[in-house]
FIKOLZA-1660 file (N, C-alpha, C; in steps of 0.1 Angstrom, whole numbers, plus 5000, padded with zeros to 4 digits):
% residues 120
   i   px   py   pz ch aa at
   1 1121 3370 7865  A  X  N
   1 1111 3376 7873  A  X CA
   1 1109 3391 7868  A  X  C
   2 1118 3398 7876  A  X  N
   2 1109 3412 7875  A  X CA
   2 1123 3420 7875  A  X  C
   3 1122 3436 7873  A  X  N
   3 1135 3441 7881  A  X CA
   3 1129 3444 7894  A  X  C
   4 1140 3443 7901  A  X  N
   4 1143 3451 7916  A  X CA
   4 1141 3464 7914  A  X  C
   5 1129 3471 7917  A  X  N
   5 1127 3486 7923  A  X CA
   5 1138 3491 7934  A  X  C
   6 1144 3499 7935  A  X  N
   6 1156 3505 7944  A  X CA
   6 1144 3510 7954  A  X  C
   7 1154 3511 7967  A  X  N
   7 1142 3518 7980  A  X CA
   7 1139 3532 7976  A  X  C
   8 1146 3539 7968  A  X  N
   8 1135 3556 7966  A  X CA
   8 1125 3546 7958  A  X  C
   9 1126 3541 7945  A  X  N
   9 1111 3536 7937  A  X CA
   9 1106 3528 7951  A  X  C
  10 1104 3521 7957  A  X  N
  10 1097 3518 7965  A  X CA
  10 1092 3523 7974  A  X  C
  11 1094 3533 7981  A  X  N
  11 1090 3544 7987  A  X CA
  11 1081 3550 7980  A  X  C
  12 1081 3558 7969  A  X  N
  12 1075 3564 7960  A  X CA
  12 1063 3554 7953  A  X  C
  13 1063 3540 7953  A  X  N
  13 1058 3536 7947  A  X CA
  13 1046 3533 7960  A  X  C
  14 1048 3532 7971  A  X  N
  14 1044 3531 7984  A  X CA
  14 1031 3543 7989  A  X  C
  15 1043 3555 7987  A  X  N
  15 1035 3566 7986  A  X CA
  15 1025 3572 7978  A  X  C
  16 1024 3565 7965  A  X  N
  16 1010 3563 7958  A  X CA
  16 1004 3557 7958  A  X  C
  17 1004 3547 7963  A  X  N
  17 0992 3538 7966  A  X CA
  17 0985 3540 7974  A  X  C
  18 0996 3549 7984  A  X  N
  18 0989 3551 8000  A  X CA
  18 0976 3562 7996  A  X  C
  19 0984 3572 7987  A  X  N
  19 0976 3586 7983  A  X CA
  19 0961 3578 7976  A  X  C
  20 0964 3566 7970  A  X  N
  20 0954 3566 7959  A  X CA
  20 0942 3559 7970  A  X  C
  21 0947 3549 7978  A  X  N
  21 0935 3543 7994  A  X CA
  21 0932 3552 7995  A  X  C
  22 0939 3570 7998  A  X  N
  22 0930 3579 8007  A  X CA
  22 0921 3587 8000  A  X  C
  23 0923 3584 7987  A  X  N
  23 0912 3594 7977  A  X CA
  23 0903 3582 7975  A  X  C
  24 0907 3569 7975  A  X  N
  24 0893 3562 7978  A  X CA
  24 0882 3560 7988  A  X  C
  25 0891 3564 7999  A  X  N
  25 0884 3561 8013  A  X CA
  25 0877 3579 8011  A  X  C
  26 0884 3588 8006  A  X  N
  26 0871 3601 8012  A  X CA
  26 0859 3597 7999  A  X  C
  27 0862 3595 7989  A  X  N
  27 0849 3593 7978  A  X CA
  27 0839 3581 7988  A  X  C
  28 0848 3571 7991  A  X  N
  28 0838 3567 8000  A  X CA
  28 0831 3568 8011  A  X  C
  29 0839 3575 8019  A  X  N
  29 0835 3586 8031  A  X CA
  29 0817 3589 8026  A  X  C
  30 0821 3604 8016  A  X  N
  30 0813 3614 8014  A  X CA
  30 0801 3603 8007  A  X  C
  31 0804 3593 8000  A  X  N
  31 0787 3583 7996  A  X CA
  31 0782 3580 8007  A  X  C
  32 0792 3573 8015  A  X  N
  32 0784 3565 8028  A  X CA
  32 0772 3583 8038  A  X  C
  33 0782 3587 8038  A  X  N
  33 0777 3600 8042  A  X CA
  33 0759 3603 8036  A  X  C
  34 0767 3606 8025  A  X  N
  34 0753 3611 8018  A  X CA
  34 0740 3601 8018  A  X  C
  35 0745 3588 8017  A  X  N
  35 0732 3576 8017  A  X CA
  35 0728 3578 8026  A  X  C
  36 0735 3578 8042  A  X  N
  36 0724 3580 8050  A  X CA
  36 0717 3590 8052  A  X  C
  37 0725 3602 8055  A  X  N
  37 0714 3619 8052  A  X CA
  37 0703 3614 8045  A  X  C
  38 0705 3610 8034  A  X  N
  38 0693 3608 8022  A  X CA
  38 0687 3596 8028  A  X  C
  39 0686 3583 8036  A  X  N
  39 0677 3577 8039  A  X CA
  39 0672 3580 8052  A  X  C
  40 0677 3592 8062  A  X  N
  40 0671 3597 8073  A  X CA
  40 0661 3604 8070  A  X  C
  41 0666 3614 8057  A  X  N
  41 0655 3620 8053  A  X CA
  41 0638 3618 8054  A  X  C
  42 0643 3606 8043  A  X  N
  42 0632 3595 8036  A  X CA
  42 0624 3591 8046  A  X  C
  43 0628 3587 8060  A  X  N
  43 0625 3581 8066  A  X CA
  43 0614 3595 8076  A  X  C
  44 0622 3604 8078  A  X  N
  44 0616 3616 8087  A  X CA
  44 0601 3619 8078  A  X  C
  45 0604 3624 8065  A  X  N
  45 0597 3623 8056  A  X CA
  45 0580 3617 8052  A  X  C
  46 0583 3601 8054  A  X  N
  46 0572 3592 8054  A  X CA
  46 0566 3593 8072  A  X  C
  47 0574 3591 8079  A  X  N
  47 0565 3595 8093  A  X CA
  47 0561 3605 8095  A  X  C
  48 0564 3617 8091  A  X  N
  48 0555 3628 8089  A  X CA
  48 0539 3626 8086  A  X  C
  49 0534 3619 8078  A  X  N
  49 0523 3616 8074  A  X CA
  49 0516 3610 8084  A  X  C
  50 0520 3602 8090  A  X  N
  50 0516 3595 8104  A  X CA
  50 0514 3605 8113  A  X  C
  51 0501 3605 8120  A  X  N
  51 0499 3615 8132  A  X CA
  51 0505 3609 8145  A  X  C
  52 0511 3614 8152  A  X  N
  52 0515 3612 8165  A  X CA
  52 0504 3602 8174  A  X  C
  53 0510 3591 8178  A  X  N
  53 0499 3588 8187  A  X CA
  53 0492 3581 8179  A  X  C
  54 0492 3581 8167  A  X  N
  54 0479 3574 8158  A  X CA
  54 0483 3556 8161  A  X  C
  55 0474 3550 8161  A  X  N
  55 0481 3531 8163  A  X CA
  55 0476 3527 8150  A  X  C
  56 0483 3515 8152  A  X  N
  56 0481 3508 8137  A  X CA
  56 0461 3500 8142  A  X  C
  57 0452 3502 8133  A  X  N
  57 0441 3498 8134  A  X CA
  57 0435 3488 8130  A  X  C
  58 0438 3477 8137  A  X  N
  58 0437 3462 8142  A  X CA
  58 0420 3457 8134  A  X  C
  59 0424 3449 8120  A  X  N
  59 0413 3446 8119  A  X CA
  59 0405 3454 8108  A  X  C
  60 0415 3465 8110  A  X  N
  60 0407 3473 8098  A  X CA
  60 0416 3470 8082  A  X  C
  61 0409 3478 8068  A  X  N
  61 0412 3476 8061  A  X CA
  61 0423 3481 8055  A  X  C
  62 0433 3490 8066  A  X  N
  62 0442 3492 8061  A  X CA
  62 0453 3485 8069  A  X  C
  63 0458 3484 8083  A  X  N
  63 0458 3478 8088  A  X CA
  63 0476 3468 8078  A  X  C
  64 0472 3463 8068  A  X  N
  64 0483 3453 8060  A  X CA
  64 0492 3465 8058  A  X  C
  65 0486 3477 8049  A  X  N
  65 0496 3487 8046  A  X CA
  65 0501 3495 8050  A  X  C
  66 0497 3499 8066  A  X  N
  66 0500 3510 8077  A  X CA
  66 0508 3499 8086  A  X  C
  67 0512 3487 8085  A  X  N
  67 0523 3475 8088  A  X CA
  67 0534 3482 8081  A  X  C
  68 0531 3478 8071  A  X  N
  68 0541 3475 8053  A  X CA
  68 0548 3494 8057  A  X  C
  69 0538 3501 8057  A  X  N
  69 0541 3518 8055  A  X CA
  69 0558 3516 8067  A  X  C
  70 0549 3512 8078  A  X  N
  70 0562 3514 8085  A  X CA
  70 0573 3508 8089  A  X  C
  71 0572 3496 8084  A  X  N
  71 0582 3489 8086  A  X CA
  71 0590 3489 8074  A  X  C
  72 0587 3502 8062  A  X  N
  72 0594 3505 8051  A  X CA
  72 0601 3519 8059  A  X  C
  73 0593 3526 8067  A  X  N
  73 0599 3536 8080  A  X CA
  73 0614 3533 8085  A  X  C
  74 0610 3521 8091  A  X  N
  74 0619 3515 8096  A  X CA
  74 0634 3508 8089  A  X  C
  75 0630 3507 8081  A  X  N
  75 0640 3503 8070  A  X CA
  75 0649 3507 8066  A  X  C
  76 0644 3521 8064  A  X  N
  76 0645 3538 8062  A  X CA
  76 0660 3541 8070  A  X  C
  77 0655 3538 8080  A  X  N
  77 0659 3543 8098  A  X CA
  77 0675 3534 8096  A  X  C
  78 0673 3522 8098  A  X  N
  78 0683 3510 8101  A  X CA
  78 0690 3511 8089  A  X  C
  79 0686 3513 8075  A  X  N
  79 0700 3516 8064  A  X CA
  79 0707 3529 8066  A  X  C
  80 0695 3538 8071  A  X  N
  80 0708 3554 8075  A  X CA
  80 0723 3549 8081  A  X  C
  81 0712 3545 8098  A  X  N
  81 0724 3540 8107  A  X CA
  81 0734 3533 8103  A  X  C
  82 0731 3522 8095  A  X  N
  82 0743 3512 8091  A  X CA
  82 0752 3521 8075  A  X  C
  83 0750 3531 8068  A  X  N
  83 0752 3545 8061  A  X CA
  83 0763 3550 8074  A  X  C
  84 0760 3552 8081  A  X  N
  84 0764 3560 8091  A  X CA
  84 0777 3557 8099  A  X  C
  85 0774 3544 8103  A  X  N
  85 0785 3538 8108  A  X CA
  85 0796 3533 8096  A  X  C
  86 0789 3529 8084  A  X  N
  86 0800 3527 8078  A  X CA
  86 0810 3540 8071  A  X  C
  87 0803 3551 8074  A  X  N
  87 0813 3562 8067  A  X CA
  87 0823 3569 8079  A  X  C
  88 0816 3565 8094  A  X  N
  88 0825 3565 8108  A  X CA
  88 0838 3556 8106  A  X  C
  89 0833 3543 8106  A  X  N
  89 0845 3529 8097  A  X CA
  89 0854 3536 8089  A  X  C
  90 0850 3545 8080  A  X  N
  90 0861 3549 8068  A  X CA
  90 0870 3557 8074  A  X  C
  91 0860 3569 8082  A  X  N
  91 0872 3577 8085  A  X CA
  91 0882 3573 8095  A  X  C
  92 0878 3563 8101  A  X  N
  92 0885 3560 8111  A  X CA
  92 0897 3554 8102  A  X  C
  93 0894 3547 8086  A  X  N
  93 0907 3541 8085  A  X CA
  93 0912 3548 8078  A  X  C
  94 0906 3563 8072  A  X  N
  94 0912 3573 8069  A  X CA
  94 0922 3581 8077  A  X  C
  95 0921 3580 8088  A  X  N
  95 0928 3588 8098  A  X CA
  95 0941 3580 8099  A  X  C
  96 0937 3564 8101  A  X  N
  96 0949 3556 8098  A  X CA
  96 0957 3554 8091  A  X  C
  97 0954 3557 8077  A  X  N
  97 0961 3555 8064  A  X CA
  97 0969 3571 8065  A  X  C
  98 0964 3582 8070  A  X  N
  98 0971 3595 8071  A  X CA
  98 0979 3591 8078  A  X  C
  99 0980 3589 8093  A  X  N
  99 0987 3585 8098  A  X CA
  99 1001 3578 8098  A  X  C
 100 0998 3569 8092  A  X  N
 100 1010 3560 8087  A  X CA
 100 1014 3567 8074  A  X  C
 101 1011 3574 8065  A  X  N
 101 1016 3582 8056  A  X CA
 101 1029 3593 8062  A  X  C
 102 1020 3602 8070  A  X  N
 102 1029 3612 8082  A  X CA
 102 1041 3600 8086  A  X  C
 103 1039 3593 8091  A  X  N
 103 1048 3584 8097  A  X CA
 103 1065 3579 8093  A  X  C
 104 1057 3574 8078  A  X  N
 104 1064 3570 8069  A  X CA
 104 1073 3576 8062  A  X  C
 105 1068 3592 8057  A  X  N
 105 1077 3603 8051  A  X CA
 105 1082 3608 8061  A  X  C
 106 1082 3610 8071  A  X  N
 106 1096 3613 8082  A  X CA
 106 1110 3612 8076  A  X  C
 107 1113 3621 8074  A  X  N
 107 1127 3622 8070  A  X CA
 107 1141 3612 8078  A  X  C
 108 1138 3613 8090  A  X  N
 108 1147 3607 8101  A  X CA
 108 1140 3588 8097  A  X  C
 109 1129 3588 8099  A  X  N
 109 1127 3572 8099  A  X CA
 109 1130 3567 8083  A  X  C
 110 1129 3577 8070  A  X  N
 110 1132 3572 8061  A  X CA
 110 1148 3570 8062  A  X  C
 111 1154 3583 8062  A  X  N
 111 1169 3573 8065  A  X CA
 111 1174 3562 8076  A  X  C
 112 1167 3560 8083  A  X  N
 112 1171 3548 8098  A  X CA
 112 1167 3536 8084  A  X  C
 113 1157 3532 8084  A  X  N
 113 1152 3521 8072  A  X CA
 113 1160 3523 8057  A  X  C
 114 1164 3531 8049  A  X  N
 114 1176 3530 8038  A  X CA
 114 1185 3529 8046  A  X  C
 115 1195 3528 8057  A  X  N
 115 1203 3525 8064  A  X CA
 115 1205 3510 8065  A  X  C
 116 1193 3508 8068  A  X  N
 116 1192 3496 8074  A  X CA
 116 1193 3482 8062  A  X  C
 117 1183 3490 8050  A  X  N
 117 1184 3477 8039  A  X CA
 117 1193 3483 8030  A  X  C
 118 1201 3492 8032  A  X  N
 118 1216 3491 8022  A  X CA
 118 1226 3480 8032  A  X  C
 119 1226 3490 8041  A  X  N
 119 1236 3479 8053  A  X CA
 119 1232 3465 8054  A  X  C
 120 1227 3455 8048  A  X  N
 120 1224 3440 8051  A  X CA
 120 1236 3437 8043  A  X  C
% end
């Protein structure tokens, strides 16, 4: 099979993976972040053009593309949000993964656990 990593290599080996999740999860953080700013934008942006109050005009010859215009608006709007929520998601499992890092390197719980798997 393999060799047996001793509990410091496995701790150590533990502890970088952990580090390497958390530099994935903020790179991903900061994209999800940025996609949505950048499709709120987009979205504030194209309704600007649109006068307040104006209705879509039933029948007329634009009518197909003042549909299309905004429900590309809308598009806009609902990829931010779901941008949004998913970079909320990250950090939440960012906070977790810190969490259980802080946890883990505890001096006292690392010796209670090498105690415990030398003593079997």
């Amino acid at each position: 099979m393999g060799d047996k990593l001793s509990y410091a290599e496995q701790v150590e080996a533990d502890r970088q993976r952990a580090l390497t999740r958390q530099a994935r999860l903020e790179k991903a953080i900061e994209k999800s972040e940025a996609e949505a700013e950048s499709r709120f934008e987009t979205a504030h942006k194209m309704a600007d053009v649109i006068p307040i109050g104006q209705p879509i005009l039933v029948g007329h010859h634009s009518e197909k593309s003042d549909r299309s215009y905004r429900a590309r608006i809308d598009s806009h709007h609902r990829k931010g949000v779901e941008a949004s929520q998913r970079a909320r998601d990250l950090k939440s499992r960012l906070e977790g993964s810190e969490k259980l890092q802080a946890k883990q390197e505890n001096p006292g719980a690392l010796a209670r656990v090498g105690e415990a798997a030398g003593g079997n």
